[in-house]
DSSP file (Angstrom, degrees, kcal/mol; ACC not computed):
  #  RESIDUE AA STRUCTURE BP1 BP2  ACC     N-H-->O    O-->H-N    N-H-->O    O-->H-N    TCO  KAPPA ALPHA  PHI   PSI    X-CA   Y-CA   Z-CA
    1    1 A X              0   0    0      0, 0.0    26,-2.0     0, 0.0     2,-0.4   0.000 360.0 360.0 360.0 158.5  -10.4   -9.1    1.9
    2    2 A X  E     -aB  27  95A   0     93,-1.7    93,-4.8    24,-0.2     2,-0.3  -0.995 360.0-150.6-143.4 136.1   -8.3   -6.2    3.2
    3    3 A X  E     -aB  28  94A   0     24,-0.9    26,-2.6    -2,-0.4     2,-0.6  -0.830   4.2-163.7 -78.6 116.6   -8.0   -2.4    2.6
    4    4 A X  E     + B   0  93A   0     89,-2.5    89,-1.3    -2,-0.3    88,-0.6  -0.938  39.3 168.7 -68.5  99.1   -5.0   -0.6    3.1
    5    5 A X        -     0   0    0     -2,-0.6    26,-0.9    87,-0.2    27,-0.6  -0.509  44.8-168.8-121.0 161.2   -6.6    2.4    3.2
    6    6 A X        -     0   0    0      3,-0.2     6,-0.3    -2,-0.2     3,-0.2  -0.914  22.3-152.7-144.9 119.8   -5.9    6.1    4.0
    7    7 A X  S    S+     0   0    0     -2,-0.3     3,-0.0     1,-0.2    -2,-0.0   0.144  88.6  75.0 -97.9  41.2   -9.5    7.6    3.9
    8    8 A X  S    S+     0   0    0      1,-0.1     2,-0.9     5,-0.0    -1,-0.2   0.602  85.1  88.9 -92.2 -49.6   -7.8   11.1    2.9
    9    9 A X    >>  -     0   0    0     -3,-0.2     4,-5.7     1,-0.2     3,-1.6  -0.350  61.4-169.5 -76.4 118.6   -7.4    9.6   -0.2
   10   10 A X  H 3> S+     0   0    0     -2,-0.9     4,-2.3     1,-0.2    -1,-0.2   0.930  92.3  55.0 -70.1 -31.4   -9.7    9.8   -2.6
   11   11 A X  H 3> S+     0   0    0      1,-0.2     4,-0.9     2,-0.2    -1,-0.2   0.587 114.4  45.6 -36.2 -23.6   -8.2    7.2   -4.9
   12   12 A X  H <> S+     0   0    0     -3,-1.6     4,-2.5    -6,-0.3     5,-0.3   0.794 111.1  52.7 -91.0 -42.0   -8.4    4.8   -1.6
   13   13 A X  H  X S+     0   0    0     -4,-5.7     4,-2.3     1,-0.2    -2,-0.2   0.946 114.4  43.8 -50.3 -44.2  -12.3    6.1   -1.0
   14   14 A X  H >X S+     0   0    0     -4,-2.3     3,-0.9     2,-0.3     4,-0.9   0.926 114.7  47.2 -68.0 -66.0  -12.8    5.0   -4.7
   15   15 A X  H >X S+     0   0    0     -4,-0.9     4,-1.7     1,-0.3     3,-0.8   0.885 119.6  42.9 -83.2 -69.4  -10.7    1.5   -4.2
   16   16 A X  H 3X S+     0   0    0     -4,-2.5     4,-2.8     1,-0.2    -1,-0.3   0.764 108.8  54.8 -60.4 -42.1  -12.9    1.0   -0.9
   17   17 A X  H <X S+     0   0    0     -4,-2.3     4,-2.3    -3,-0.9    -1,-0.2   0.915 105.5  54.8 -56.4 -44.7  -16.4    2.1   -2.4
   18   18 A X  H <X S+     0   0    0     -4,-0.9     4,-0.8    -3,-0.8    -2,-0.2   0.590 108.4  49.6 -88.4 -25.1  -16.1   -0.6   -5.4
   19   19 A X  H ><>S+     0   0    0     -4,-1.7     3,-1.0     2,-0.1     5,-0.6   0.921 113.2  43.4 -80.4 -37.7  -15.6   -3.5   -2.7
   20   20 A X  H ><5S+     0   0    0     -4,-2.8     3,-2.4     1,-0.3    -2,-0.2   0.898 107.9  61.8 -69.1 -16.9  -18.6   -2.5   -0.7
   21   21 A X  H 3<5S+     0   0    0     -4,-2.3    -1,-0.3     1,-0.2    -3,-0.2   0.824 109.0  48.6 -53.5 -33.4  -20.6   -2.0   -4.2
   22   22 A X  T <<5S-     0   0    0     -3,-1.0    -1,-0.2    -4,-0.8    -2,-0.2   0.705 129.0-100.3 -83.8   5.6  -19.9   -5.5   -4.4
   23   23 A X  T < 5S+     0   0    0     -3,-2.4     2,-0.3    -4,-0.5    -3,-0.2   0.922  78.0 127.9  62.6  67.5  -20.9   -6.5   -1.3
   24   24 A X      < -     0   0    0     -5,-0.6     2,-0.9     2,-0.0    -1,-0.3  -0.980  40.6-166.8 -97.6 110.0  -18.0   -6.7    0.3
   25   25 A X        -     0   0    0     -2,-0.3    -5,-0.0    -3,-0.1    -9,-0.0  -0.789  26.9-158.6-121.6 106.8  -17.2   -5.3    3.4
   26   26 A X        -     0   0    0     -2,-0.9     2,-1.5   -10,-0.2   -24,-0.2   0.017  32.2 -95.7 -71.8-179.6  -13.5   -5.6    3.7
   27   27 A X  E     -a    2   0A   0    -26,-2.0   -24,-0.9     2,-0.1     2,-0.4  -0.746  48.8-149.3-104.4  91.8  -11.3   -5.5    6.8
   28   28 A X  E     -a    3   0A   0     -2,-1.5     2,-0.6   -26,-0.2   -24,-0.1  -0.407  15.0-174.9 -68.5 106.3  -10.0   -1.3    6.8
   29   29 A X        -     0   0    0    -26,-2.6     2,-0.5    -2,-0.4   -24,-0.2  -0.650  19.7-146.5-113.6 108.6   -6.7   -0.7    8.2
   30   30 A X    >>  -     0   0    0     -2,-0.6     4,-2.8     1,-0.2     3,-1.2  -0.220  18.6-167.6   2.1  74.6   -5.9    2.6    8.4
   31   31 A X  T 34 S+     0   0    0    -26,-0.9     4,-0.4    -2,-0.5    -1,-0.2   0.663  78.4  53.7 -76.4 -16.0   -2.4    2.2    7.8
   32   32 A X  T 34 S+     0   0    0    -27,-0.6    -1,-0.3     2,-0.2    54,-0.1   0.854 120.8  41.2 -90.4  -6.8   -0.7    5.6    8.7
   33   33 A X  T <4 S+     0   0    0     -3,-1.2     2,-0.7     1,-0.1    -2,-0.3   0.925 135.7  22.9 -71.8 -68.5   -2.7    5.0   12.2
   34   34 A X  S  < S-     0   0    0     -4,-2.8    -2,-0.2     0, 0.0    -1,-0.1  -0.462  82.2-166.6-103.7  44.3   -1.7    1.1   12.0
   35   35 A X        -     0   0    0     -2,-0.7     2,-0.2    -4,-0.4    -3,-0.1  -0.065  34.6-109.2 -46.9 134.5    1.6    0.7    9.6
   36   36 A X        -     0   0    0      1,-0.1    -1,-0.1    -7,-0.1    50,-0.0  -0.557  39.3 -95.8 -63.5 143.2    1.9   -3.2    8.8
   37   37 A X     >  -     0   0    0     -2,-0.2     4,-1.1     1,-0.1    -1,-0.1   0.403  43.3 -96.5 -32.4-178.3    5.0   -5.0   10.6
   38   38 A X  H  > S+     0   0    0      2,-0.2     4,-0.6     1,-0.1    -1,-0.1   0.724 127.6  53.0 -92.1 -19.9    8.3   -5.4    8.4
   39   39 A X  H  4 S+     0   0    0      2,-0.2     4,-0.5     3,-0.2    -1,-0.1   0.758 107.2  44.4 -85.5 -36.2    6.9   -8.9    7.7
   40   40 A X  H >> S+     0   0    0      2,-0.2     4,-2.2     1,-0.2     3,-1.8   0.929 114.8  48.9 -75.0 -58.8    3.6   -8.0    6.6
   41   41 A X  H 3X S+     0   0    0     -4,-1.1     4,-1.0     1,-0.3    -2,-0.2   0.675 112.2  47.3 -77.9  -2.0    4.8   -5.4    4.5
   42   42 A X  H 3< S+     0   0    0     -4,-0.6    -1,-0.3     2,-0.2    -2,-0.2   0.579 110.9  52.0-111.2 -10.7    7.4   -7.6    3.0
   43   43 A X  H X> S+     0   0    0     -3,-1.8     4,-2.9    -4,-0.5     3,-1.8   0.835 110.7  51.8 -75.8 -61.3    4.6  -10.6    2.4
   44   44 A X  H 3X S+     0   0    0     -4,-2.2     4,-1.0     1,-0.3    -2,-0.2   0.815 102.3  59.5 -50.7 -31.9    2.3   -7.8    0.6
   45   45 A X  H 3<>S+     0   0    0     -4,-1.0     5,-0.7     2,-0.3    -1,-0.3   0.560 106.9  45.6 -74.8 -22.8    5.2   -7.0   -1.4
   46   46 A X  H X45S+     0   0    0     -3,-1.8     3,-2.1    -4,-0.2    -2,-0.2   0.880 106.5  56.1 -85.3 -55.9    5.2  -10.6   -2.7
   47   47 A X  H 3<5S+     0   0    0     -4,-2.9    53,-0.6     1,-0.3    -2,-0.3   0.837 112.6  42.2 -46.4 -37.7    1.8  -10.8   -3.3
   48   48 A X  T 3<5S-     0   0    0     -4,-1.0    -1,-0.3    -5,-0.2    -3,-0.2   0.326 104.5-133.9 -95.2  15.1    2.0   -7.7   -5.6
   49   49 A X  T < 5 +     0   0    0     -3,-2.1     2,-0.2     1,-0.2    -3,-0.2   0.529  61.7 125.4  37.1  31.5    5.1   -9.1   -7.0
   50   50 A X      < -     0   0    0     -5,-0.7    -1,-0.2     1,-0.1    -2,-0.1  -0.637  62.2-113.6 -99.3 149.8    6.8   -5.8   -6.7
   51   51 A X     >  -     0   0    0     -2,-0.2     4,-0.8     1,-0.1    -1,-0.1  -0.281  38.2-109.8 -78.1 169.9   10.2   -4.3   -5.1
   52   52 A X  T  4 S+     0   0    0      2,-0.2    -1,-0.1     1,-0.2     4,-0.1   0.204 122.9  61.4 -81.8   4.2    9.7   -1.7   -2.2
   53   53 A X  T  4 S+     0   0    0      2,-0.1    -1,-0.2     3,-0.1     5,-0.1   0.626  96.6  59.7-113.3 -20.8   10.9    0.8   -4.5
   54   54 A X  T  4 S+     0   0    0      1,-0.1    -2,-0.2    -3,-0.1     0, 0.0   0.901 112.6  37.7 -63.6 -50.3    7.8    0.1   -7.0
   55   55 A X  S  < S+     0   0    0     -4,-0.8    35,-2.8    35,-0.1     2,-0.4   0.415  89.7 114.6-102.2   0.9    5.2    1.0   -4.3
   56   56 A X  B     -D   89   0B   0     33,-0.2     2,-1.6    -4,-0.1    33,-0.2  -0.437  68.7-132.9 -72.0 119.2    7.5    4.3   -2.6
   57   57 A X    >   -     0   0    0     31,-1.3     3,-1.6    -2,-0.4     6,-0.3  -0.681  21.7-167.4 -85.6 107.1    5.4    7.4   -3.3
   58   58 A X  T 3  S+     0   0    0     -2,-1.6    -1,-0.1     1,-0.2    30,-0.1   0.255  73.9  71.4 -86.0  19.8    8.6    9.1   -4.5
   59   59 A X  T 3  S+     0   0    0     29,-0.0     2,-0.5     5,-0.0    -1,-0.2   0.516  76.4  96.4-120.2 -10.3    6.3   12.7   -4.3
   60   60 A X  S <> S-     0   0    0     -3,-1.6     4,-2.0     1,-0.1     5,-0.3  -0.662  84.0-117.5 -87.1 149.0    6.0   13.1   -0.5
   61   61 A X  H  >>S+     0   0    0     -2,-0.5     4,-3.3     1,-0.2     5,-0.6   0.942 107.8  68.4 -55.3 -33.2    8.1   15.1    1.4
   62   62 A X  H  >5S+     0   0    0      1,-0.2     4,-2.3     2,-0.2     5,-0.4   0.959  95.5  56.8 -45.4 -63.0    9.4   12.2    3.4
   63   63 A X  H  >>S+     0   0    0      1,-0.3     5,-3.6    -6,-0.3     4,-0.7   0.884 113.6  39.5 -34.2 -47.2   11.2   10.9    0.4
   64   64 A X  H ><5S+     0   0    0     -4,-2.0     3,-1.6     2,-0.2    -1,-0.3   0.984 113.9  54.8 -71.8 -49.7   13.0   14.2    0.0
   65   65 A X  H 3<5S+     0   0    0     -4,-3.3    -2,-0.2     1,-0.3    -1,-0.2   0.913 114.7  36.3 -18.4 -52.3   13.4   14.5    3.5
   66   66 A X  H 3<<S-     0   0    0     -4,-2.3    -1,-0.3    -5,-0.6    -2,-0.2   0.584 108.4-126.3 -97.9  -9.2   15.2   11.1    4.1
   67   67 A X  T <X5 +     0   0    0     -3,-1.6     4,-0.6    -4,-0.7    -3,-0.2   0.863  52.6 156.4  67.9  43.2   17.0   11.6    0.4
   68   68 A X  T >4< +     0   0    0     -5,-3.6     3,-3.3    -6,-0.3    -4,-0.1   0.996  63.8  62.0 -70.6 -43.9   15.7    8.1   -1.0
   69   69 A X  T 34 S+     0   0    0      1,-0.3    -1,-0.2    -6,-0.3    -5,-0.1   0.803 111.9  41.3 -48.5 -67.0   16.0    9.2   -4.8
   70   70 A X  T 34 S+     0   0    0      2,-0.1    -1,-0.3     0, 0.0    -2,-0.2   0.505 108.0 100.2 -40.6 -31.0   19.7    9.6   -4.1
   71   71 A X    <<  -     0   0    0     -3,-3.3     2,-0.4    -4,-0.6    -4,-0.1  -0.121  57.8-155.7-102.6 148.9   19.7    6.5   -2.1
   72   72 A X        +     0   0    0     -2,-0.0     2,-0.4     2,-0.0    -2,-0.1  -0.959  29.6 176.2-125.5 105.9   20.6    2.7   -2.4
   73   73 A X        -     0   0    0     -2,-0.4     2,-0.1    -5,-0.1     3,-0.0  -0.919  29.4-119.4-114.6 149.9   18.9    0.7   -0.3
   74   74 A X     >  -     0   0    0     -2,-0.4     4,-0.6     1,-0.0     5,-0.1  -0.231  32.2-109.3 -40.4 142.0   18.6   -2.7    0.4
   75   75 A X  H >> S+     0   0    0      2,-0.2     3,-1.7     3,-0.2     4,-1.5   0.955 125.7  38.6  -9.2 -78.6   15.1   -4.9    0.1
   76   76 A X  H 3> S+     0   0    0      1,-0.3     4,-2.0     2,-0.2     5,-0.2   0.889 117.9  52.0 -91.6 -24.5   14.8   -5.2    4.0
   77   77 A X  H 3> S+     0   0    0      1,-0.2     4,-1.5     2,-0.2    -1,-0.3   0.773 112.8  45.5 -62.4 -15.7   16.2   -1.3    4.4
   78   78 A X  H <X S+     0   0    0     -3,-1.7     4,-1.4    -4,-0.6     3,-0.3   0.951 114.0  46.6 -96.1 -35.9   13.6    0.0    2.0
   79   79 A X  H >X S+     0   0    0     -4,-1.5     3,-2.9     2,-0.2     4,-1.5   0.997 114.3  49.6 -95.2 -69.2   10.7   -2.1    3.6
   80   80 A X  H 3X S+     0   0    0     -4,-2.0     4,-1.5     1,-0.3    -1,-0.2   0.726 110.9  46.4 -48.1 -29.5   11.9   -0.9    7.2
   81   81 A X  H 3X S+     0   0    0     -4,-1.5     4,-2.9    -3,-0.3    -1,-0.3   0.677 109.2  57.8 -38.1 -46.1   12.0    2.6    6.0
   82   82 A X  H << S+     0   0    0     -3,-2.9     6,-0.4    -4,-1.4     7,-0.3   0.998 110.8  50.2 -29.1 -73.8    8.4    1.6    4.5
   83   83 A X  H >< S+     0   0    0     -4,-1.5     3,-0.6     1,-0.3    -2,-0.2   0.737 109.5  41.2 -49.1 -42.0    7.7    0.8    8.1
   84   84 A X  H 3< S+     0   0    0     -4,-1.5    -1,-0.3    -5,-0.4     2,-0.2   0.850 126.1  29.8 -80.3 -21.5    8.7    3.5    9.9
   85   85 A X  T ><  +     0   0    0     -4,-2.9     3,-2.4     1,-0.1     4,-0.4  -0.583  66.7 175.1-114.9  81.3    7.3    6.2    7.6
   86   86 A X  G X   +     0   0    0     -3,-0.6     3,-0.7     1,-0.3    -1,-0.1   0.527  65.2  82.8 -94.7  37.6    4.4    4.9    5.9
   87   87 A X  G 3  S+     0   0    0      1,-0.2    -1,-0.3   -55,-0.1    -5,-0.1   0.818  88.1  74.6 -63.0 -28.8    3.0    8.0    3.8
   88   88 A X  G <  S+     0   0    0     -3,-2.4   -31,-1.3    -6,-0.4     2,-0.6   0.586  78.7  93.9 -67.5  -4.8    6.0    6.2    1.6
   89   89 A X  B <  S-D   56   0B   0     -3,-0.7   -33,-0.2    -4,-0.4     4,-0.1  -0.809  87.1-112.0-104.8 136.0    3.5    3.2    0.7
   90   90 A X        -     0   0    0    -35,-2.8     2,-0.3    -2,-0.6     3,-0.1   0.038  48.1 -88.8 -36.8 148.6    1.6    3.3   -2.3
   91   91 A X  S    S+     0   0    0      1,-0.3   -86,-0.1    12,-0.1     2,-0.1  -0.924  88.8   3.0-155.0 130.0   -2.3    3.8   -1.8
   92   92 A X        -     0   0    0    -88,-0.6    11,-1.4    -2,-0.3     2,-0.5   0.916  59.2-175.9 -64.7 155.7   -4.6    1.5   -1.4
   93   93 A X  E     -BC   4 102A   0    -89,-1.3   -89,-2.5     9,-0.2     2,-0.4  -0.917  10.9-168.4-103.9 139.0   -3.2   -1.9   -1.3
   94   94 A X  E     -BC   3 101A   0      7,-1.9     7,-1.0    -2,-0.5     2,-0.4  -0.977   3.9-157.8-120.8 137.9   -6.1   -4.4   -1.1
   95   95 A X  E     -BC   2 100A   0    -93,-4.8   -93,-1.7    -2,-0.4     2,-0.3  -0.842  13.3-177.8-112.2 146.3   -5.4   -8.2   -0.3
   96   96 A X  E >   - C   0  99A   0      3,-2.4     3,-0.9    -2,-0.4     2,-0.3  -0.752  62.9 -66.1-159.6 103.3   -7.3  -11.0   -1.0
   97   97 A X  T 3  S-     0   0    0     -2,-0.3    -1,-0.0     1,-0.2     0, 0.0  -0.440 121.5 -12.5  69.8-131.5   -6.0  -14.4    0.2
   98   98 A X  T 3  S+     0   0    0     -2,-0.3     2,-0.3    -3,-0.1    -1,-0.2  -0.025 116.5  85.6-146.8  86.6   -3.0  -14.4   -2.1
   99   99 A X  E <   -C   96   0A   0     -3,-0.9    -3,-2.4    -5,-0.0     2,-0.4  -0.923  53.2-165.7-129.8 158.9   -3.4  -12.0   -4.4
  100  100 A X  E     +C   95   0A   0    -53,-0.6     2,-0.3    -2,-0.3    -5,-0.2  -0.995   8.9 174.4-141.5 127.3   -2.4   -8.4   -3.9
  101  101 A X  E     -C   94   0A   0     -7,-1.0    -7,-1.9    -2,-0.4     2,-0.5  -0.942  26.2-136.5-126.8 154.7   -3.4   -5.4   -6.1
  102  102 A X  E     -C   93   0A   0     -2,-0.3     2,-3.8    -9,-0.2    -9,-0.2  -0.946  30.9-126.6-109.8 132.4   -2.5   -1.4   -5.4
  103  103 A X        +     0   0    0    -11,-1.4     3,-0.2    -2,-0.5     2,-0.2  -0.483  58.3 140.2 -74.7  83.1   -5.8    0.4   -6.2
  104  104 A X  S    S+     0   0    0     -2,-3.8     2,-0.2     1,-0.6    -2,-0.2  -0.662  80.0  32.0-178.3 104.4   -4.4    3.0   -8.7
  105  105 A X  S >  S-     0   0    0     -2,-0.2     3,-1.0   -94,-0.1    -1,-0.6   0.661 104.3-131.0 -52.2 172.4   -6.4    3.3  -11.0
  106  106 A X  T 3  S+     0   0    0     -3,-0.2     3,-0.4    -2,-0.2     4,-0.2   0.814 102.8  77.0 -63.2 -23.6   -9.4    2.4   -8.0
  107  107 A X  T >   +     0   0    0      1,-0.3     3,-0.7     2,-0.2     4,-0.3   0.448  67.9  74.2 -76.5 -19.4  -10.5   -0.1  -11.0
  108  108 A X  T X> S+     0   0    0     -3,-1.0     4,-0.9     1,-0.2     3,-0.7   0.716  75.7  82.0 -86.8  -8.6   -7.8   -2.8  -10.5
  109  109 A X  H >> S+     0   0    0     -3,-0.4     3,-1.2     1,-0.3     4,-0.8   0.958  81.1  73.1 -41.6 -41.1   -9.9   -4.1   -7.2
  110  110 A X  H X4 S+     0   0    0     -3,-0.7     3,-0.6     1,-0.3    -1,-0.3   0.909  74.8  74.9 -65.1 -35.6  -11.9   -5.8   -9.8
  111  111 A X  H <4 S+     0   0    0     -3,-0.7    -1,-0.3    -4,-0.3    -2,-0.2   0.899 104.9  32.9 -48.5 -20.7   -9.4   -7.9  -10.2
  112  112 A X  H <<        0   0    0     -3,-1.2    -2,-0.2    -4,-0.9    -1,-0.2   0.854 360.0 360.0 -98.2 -22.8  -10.3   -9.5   -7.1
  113  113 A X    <<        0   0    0     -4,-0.8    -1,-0.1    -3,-0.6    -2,-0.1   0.412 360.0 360.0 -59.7 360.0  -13.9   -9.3   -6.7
């Protein structure tokens, strides 16, 4: 199992507490240290069966910054955008195998345990 995790977030602390309660100790990457590739982030995006525009946290300043609400982007422009800023991905992702959930509420993790 894997954490995308930001441990700023408490919703990710929450997401991350409820695997080790299960005995789990998942593999944490710190993603705004470690952003996943355009390939990785575009395989998790198939595992949660979601667009890159489902998972954009449209509430950070990047977003406004870079003018995405305004914006038409492409699939591989929104993922590479992902990539280069990623406070714009949705928090936590957790993976397991291949299934993919975003930990929001922290509660959908159970789906994997």
């Amino acid at each position: 199992m894997k954490i995308y995790h930001n441990p700023r977030c408490s919703k990710s602390r929450q997401a991350l507490a409820l695997i080790q309660e299960a005995g789990i100790e998942p593999e944490i990457v710190e993603y705004l240290q470690t952003p996943p590739t355009v390939e990785e982030l575009d395989k998790i995006l198939k595992l949660l069966k979601c667009e890159p525009q489902d998972v954009m946290r449209r509430g950070e300043a990047v977003y406004r910054e870079l003018g995405l609400k305004d914006r038409s982007l492409s699939r591989g422009e929104a993922i590479e955008l992902m990539v280069e800023h990623p406070k714009l991905i949705e928090r936590p992702i957790i993976v397991k195998g291949r299934r993919a959930v975003i930990g929001r509420p922290p509660e959908n993790v159970r789906e994997l345990l």
